[in-house]
C-alpha positions as CSV (number, residue, x, y, z in Angstrom):
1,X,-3.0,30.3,-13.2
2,X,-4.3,33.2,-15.0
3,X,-6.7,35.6,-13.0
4,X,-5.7,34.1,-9.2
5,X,-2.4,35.1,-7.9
6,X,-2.9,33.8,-4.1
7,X,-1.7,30.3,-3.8
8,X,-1.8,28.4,-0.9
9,X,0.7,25.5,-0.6
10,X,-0.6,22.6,2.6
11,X,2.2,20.3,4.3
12,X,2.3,17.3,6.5
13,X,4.8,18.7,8.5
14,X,6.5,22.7,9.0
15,X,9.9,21.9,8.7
16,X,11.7,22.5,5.7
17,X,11.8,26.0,2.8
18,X,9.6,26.6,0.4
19,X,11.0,28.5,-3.5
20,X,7.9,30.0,-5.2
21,X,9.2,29.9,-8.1
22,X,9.1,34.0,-8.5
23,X,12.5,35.0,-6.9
24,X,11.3,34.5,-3.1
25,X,11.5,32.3,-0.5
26,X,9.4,31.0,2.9
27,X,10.4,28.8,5.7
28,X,7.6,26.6,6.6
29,X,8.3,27.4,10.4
30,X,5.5,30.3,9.1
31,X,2.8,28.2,8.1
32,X,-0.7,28.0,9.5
33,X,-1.3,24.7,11.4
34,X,-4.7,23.5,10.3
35,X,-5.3,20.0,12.1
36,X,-2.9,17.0,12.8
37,X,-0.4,17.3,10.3
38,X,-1.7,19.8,8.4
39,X,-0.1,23.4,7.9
40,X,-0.8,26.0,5.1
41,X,1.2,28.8,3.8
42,X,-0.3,31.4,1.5
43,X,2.0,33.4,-1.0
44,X,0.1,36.0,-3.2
45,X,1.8,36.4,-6.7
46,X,2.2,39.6,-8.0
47,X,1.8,38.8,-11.3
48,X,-0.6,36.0,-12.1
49,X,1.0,33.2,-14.1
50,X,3.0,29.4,-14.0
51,X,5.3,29.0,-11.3
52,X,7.7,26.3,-10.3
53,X,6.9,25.8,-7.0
54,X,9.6,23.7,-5.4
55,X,10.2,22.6,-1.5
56,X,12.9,21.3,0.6
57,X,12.8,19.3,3.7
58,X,13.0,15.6,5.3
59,X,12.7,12.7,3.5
60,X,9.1,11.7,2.5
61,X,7.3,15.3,3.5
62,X,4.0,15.2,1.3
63,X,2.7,18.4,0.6
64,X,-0.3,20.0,-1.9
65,X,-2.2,22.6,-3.4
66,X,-4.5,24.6,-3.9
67,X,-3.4,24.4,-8.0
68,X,-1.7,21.0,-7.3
69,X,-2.4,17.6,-7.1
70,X,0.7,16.2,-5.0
71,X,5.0,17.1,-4.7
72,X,6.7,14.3,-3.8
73,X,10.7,15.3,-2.3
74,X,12.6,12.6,-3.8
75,X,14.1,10.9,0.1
76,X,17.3,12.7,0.7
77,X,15.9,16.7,1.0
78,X,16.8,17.8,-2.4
79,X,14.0,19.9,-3.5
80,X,11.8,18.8,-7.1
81,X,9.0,20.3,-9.2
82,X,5.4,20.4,-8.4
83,X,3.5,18.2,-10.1
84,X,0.0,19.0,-11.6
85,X,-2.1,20.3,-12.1
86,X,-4.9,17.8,-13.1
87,X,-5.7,19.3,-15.9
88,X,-2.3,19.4,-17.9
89,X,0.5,16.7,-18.2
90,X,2.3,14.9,-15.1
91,X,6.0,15.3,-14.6
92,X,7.1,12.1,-13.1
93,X,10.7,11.8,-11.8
94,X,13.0,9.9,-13.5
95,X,14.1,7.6,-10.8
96,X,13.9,7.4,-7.3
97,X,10.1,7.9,-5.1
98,X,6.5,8.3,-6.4
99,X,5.4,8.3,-2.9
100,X,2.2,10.1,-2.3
101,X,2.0,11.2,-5.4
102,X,-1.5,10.2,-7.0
103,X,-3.0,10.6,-3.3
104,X,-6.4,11.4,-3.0
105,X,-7.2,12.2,-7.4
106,X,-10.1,12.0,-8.4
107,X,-9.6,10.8,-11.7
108,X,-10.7,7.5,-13.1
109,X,-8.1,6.2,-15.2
110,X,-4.3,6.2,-14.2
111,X,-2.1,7.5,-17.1
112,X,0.2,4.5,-18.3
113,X,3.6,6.8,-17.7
114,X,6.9,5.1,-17.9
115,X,7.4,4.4,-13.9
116,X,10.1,1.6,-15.2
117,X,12.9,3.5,-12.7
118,X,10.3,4.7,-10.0
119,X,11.6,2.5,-6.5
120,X,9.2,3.7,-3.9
121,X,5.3,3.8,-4.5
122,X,4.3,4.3,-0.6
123,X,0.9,5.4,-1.0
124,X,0.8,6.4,-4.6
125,X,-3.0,5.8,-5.3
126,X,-4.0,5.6,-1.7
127,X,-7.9,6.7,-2.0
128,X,-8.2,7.5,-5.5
129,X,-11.7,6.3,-5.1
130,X,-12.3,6.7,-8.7
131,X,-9.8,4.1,-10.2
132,X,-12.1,1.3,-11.1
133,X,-9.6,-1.3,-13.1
134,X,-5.8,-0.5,-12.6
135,X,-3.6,-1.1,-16.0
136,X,-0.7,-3.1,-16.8
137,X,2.4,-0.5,-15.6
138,X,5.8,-1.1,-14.8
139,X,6.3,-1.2,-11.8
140,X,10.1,-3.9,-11.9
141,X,12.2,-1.8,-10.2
142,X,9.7,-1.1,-7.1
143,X,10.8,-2.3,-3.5
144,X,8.6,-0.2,-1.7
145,X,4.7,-0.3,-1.6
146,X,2.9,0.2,1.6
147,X,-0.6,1.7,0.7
148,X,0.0,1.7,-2.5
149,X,-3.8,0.7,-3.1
150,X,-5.0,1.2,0.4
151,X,-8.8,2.3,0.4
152,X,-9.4,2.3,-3.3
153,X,-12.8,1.3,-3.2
154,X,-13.9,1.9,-6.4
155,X,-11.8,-1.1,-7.8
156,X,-14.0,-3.6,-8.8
157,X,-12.4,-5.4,-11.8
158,X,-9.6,-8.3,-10.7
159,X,-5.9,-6.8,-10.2
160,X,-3.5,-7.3,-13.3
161,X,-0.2,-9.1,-13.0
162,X,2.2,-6.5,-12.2
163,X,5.7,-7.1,-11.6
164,X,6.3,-7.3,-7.8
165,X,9.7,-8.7,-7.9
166,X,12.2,-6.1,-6.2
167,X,9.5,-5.7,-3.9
168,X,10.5,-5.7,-0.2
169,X,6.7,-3.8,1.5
170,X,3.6,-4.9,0.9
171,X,2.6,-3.7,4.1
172,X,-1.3,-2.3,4.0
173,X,-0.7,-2.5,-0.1
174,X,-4.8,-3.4,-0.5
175,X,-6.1,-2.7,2.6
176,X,-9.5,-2.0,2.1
177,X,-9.7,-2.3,-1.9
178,X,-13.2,-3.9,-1.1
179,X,-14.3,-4.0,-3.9
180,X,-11.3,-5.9,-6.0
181,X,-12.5,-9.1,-6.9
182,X,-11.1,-12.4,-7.5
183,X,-8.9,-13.8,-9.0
184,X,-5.6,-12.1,-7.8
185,X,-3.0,-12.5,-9.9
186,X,-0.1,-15.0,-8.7
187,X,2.3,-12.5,-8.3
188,X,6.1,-12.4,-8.0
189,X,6.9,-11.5,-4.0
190,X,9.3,-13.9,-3.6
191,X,11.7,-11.0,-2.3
192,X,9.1,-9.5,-0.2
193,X,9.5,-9.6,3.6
194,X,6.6,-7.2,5.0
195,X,2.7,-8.7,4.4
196,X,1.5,-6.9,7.5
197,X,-2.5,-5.9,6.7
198,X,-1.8,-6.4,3.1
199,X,-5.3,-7.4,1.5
200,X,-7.0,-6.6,5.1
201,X,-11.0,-5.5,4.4
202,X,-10.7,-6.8,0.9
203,X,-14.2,-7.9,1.6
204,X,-14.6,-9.4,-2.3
205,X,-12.1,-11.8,-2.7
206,X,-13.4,-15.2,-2.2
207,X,-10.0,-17.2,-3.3
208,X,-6.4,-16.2,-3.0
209,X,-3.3,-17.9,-5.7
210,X,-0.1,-19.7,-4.3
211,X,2.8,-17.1,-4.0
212,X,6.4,-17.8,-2.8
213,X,6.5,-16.4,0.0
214,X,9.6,-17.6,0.7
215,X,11.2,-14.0,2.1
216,X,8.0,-13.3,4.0
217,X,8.3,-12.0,7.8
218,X,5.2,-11.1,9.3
219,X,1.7,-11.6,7.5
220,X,-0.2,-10.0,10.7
221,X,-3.7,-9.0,9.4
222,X,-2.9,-9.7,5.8
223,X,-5.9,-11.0,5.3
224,X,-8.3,-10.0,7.8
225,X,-11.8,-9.2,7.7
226,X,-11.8,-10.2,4.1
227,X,-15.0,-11.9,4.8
228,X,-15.7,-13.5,2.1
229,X,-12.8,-15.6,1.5
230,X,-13.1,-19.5,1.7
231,X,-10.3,-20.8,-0.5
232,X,-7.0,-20.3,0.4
233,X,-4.4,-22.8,-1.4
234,X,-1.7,-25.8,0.5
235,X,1.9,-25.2,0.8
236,X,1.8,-21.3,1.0
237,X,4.1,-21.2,3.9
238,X,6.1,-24.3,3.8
239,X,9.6,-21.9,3.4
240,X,9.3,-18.1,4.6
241,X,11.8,-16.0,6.3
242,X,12.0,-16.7,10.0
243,X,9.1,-15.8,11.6
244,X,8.2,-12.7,14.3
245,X,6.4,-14.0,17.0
246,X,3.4,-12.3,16.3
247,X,3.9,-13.3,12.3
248,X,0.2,-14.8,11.8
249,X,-1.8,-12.6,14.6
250,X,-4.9,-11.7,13.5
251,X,-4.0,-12.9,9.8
252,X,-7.1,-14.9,9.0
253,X,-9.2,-13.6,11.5
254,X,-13.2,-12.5,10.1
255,X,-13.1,-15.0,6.9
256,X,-14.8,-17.7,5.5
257,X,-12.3,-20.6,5.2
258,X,-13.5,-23.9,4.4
259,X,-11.9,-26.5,6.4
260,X,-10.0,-28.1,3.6
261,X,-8.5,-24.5,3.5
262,X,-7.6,-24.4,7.2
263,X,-6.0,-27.5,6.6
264,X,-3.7,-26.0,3.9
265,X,-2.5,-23.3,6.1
266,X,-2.3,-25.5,9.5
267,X,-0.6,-28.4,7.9
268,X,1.4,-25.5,5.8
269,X,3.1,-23.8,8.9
270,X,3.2,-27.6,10.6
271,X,5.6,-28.5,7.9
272,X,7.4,-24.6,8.2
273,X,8.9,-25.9,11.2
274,X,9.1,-22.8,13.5
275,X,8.0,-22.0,16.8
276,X,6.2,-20.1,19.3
277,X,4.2,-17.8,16.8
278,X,1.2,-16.2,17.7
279,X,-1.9,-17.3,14.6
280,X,-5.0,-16.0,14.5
281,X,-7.8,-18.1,12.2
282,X,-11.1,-17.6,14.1
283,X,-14.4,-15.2,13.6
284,X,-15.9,-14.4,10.5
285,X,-17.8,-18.0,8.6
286,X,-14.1,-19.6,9.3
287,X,-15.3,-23.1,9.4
288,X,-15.8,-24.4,13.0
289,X,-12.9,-26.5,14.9
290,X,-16.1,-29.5,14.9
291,X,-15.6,-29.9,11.3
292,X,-11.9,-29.9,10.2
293,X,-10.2,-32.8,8.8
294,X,-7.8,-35.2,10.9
295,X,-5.2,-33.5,9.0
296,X,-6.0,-30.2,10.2
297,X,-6.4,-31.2,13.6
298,X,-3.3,-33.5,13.8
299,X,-1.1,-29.5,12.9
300,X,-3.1,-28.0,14.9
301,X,-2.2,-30.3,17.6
302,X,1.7,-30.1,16.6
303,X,2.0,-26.3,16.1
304,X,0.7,-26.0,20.1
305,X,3.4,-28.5,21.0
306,X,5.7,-26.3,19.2
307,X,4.7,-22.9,21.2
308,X,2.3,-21.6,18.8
């Protein structure tokens, strides 16, 4: 921009080239390490201006700026435009990632772009503090989401219904959104697999919807530490994917389940039929073994012949 010509460009990683955009080029092997996964590279302009700034290397490499907000390679080391800056219109790819890209704004409304081709989303708001209601976006053709939402605290109005249903990640997608009330929206994740820490330390939801979680893997720490959580509904995991060992570890661990709700989920995996899984339902306000229903107890007392 006009009247500063030194631009300092900060990557995850020092592998890969760097085009500034006036006719020269830097390999990141030069840059500056900073901290752990940090590395800078300064390129003074001579002539102050707009640049294209435009990087190649592996898939996923996140870097910034100092007149940036994020640039996103699209997987496969092609190089793409910087995006930015905050004060002028986005440039969203047509197709392919939006990993990383929103990371860290501090804006408090998310533009309602046309992400209807956008297929990765890793991390795309991950602590945009600001955001304190997320629109209605369309998000159909997105299979991957881990940390999507992660650690935006400053939600505090329920999640809308988005369309979830290519999704195959979840993993970490809310984790510690703490403020994002009830209700969630019964959404579609009937093609998920990955549930690992998915609403962990979403401390304000007190009642979670029936989803099919028919595809589902591993729901370690999903919801964790969300403390204030009593009612979870029956039949949630009657048919899932088959099972990791460790599938349920730590997953309801630090809530406030009312026994009718431990009885959903015990009698729930009971009827699943698998074995030797490793659950975790204890801590928190979790109501006390003394006080769950025969039901409950009679699962409980079949998953542990089963090698749970």
């Amino acid at each position: 921009s006009a009247g500063n010509k030194i631009f300092t460009l900060i990557t995850e990683d020092n592998k890969g080239t760097v085009d500034w955009g006036d006719g020269t080029t830097d390999d990141l092997l030069s840059a500056t390490y900073r901290a752990i996964n940090e590395y800078s590279l300064e390129h003074d302009y001579a002539v102050a201006g707009i640049y294209t700034v435009k990087v190649t290397g592996p898939p996923g490499l996140y870097v910034k700026g100092t007149s940036i907000v994020a640039l996103q390679l699209d997987g496969v080391g092609y190089p793409i435009t910087a995006y930015g800056p905050p004060d002028a219109d986005y440039v969203l790819p047509t197709a392919g990632f939006l990993n990383r890209f929103f990371r860290n704004m501090s804006q408090d409304t998310i533009d309602t772009f046309d992400y209807s081709a956008i297929d990765a989303f890793n991390a795309a708001w991950y602590e945009c503090f600001a955001i304190t209601d997320f629109p209605l976006i369309d998000i159909s053709s997105g299979t991957e989401f881990s940390q999507a939402w992660a650690s935006c605290t400053g939600i505090n109005t329920p999640f809308p219904l988005l369309d979830f249903s290519s999704a195959l990640n979840l993993r970490s997608a809310w984790d510690f959104a703490k403020n994002m009330p009830s209700p969630f929206p019964s959404i579609d994740v009937n093609s998920c697999t990955d549930f690992v820490q998915a609403w962990r330390y979403c401390y304000a939801l007190t009642s979670f919807p029936l989803l099919d979680y028919s595809s589902g893997t591993s729901f370690s720490s999903a919801w964790r530490a969300c403390v204030a959580l009593s009612d979870f509904p029956a039949n949630a995991f009657d048919v899932t994917g088959t099972l990791t060992s460790s599938a349920f570890s730590q997953t309801f661990q630090e809530c406030a389940l009312t026994a009718a709700s431990i009885e959903n989920i015990l009698t729930s995996l009971d009827t699943n039929g698998q074995t030797d899984i490793t659950l975790d339902i204890d801590g928190g306000t979790n109501a006390a073994k003394s006080t769950w229903t025969a039901a409950a107890n009679t699962a409980y007392d079949n998953l542990i012949a089963k090698g749970w």
